[in-house]
C-alpha positions in Angstrom: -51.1 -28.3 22.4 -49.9 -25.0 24.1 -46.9 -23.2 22.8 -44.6 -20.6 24.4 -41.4 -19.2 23.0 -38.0 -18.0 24.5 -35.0 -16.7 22.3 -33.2 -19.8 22.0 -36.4 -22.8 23.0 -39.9 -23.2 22.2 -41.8 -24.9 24.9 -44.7 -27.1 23.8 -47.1 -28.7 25.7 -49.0 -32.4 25.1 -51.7 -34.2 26.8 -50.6 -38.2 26.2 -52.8 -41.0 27.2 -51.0 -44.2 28.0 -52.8 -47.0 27.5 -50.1 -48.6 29.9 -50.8 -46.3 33.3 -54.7 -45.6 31.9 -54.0 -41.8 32.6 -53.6 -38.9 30.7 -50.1 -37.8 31.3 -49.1 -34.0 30.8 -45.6 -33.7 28.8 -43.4 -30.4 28.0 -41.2 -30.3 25.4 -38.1 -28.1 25.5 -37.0 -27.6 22.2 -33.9 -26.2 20.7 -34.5 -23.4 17.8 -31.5 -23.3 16.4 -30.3 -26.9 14.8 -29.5 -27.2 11.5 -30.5 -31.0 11.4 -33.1 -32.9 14.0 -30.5 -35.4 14.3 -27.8 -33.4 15.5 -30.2 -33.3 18.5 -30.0 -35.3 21.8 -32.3 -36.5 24.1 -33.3 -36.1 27.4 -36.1 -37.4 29.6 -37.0 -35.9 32.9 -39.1 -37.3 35.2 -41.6 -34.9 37.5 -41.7 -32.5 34.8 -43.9 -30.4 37.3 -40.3 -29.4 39.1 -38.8 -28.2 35.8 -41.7 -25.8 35.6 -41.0 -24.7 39.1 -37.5 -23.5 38.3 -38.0 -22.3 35.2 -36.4 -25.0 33.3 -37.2 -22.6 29.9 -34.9 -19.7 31.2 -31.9 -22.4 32.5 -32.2 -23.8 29.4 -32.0 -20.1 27.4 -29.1 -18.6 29.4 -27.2 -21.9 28.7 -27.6 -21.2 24.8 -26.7 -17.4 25.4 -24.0 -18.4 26.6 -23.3 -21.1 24.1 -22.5 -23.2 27.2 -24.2 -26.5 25.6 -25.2 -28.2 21.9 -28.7 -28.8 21.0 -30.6 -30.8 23.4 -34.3 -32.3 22.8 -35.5 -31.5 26.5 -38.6 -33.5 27.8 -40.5 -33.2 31.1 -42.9 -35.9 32.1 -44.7 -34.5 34.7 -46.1 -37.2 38.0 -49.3 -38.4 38.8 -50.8 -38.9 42.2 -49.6 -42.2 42.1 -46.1 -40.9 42.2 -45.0 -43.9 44.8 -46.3 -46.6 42.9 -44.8 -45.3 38.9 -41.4 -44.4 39.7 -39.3 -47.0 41.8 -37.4 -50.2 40.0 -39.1 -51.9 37.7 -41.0 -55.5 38.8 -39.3 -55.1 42.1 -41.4 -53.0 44.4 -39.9 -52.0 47.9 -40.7 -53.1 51.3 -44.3 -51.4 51.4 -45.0 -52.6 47.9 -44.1 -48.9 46.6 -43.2 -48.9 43.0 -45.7 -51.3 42.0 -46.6 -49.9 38.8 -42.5 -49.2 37.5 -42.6 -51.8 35.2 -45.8 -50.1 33.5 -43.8 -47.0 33.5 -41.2 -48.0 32.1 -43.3 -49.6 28.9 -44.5 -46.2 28.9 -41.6 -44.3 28.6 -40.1 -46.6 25.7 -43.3 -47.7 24.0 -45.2 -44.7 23.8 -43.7 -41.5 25.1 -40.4 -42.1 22.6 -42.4 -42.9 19.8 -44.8 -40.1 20.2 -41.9 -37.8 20.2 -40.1 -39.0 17.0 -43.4 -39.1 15.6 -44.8 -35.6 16.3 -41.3 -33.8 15.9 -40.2 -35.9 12.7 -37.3 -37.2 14.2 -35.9 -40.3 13.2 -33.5 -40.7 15.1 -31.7 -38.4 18.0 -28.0 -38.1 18.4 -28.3 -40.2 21.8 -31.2 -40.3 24.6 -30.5 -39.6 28.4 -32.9 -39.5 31.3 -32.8 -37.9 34.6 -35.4 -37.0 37.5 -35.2 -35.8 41.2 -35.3 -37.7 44.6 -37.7 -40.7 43.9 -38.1 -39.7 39.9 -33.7 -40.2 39.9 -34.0 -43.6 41.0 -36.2 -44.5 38.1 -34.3 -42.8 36.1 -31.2 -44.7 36.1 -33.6 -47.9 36.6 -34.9 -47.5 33.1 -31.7 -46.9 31.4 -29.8 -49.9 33.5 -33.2 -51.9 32.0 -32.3 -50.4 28.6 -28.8 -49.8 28.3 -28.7 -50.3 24.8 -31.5 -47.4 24.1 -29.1 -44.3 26.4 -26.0 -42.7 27.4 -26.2 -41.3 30.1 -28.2 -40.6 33.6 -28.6 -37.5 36.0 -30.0 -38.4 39.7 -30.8 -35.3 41.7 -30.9 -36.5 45.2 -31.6 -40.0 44.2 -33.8 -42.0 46.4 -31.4 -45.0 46.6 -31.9 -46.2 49.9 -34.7 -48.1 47.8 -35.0 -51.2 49.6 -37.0 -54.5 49.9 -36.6 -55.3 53.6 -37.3 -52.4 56.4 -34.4 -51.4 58.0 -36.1 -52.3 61.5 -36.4 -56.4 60.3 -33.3 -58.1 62.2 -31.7 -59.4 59.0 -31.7 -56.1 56.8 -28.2 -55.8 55.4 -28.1 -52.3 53.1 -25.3 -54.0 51.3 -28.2 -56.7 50.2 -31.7 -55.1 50.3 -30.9 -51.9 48.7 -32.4 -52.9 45.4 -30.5 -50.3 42.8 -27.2 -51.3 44.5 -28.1 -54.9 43.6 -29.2 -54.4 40.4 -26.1 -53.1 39.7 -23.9 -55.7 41.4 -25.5 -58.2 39.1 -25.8 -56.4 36.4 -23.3 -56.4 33.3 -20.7 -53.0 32.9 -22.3 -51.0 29.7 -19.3 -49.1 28.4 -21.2 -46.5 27.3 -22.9 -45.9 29.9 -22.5 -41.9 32.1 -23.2 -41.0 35.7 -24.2 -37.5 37.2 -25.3 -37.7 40.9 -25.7 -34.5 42.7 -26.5 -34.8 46.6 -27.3 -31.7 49.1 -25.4 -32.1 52.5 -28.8 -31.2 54.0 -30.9 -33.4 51.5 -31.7 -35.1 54.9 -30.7 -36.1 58.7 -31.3 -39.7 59.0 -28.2 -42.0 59.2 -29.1 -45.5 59.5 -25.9 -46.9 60.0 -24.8 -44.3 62.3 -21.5 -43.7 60.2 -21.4 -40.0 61.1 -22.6 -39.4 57.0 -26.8 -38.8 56.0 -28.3 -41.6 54.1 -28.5 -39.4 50.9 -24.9 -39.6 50.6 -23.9 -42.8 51.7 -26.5 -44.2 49.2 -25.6 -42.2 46.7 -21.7 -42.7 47.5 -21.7 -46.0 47.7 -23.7 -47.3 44.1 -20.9 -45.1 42.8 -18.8 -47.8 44.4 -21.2 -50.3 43.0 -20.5 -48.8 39.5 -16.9 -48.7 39.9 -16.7 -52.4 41.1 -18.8 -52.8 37.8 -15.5 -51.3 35.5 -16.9 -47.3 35.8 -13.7 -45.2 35.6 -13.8 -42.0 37.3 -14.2 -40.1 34.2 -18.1 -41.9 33.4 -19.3 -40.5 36.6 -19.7 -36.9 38.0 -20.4 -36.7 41.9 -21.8 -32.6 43.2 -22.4 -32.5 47.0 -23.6 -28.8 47.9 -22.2 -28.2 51.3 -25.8 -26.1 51.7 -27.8 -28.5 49.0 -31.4 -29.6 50.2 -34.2 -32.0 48.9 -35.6 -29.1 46.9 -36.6 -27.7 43.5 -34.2 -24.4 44.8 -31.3 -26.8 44.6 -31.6 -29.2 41.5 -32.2 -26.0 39.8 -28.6 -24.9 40.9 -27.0 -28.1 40.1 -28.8 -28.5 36.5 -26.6 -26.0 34.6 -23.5 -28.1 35.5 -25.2 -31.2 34.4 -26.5 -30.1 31.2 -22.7 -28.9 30.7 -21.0 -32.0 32.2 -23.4 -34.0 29.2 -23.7 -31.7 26.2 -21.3 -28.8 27.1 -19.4 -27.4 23.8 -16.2 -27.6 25.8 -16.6 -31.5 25.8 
């Protein structure tokens, strides 16, 4: 384990091996110094941890405490593999190409062995709630695993979610995006989790495709319209926060700007 220290976080650094994915996978832990009592502590998940090192998650995180912006938050950062495609996705329902074939495993990982690890290596028994968010492909699983586990989190942050997620190409006659995009669906038939909060943040220049030729990129009609899904579901406007950056791309430069506001939108001391 490495260790670095800020004024207000110490950032650790583990090696886990799952048994699940059979791979060693790299994990950074962002953690509060200041808290009276672990359990006054949330947390959050991150998927591609790699990107929080990129925009210097550490300082974000520091200037927000300065600042006294937001209340103790348990960061963690779970950084890809290789196999990027096939671990994030939705769980037993790979898309089209058979991406996303290994969610499911990824998702035992997550609850079976990276939460455990972390209550059992930081002696905490229990945190005040658990949230998990991640970027583009690492969003979508995101709020996969916590629809999965609804009972287990309280909230979900997608940064340029990849929900266009689908499991019929968009060439094949009969796609309909209202049917084969598969986090849409998932929530259609889901159940409404009154618990449950939204944060979606989309860049106006995330992308240029627009498959339905609606005049509006893919990356915010997908985006726009699971919030829809979630409404239809009973989500009042005040359980989910939409950003679109007029000048927003699919970048690390970006989801850096947007993740003061979510980390305030979640745990800000004005809440």
């Amino acid at each position: 384990m490495h260790r670095r220290k800020n004024n207000n976080i110490i950032v650790e650094h583990h090696l886990l091996t799952s048994a699940f994915l059979k791979r060693d996978v790299k994990v950074d832990c962002y953690l509060p110094i200041k808290v009276a009592e672990p359990t006054d502590m949330s947390l959050l998940l991150i998927n591609d941890g790699q990107d929080l090192v990129t925009m210097h998650f550490d300082k974000i995180l520091d200037t927000l405490y300065d600042q006294h912006s937001i209340t103790p938050i348990f960061c963690v950062g779970m950084h890809c593999s290789a196999d990027r495609k096939n671990e994030y996705g939705t769980a037993s329902n790979p898309d089209y190409m058979g991406r996303g074939a290994k969610a499911d495993l990824y998702m035992q990982f997550v609850m079976e062995e990276l939460i455990p690890f972390i209550r059992a290596t930081y002696h905490v028994a229990s945190f005040k709630e658990k949230s998990f968010a991640g970027f583009s492909l690492g969003a979508l699983s995101a709020i996969d695993i916590v629809w999965n586990n609804p009972a287990d989190f309280t909230k979900t942050g997608a940064f340029s979610g990849s929900f266009w997620w689908r499991d019929k190409a968009q060439e094949d006659a009969d796609f309909d995006e209202a049917l084969h995009r598969i986090m849409h669906r998932r929530v259609r038939e889901g159940k409404h989790y009154p618990w449950l909060k939204f944060f979606f943040e989309v860049g106006t220049q995330d992308e240029t495709a627009d498959r339905n030729n609606n005049g509006i990129i893919d990356a915010i009609d997908d985006t726009q319209s699971l919030i829809e899904e979630l409404k239809s579901k009973g989500y009042a406007d005040s359980d989910i926060r939409y950003v679109e950056l007029q000048d927003g791309k699919h970048d690390v430069p970006t989801w850096a700007r947007a993740f003061p506001d979510f980390l305030k939108w979640g745990w800000g001391t004005n809440n």
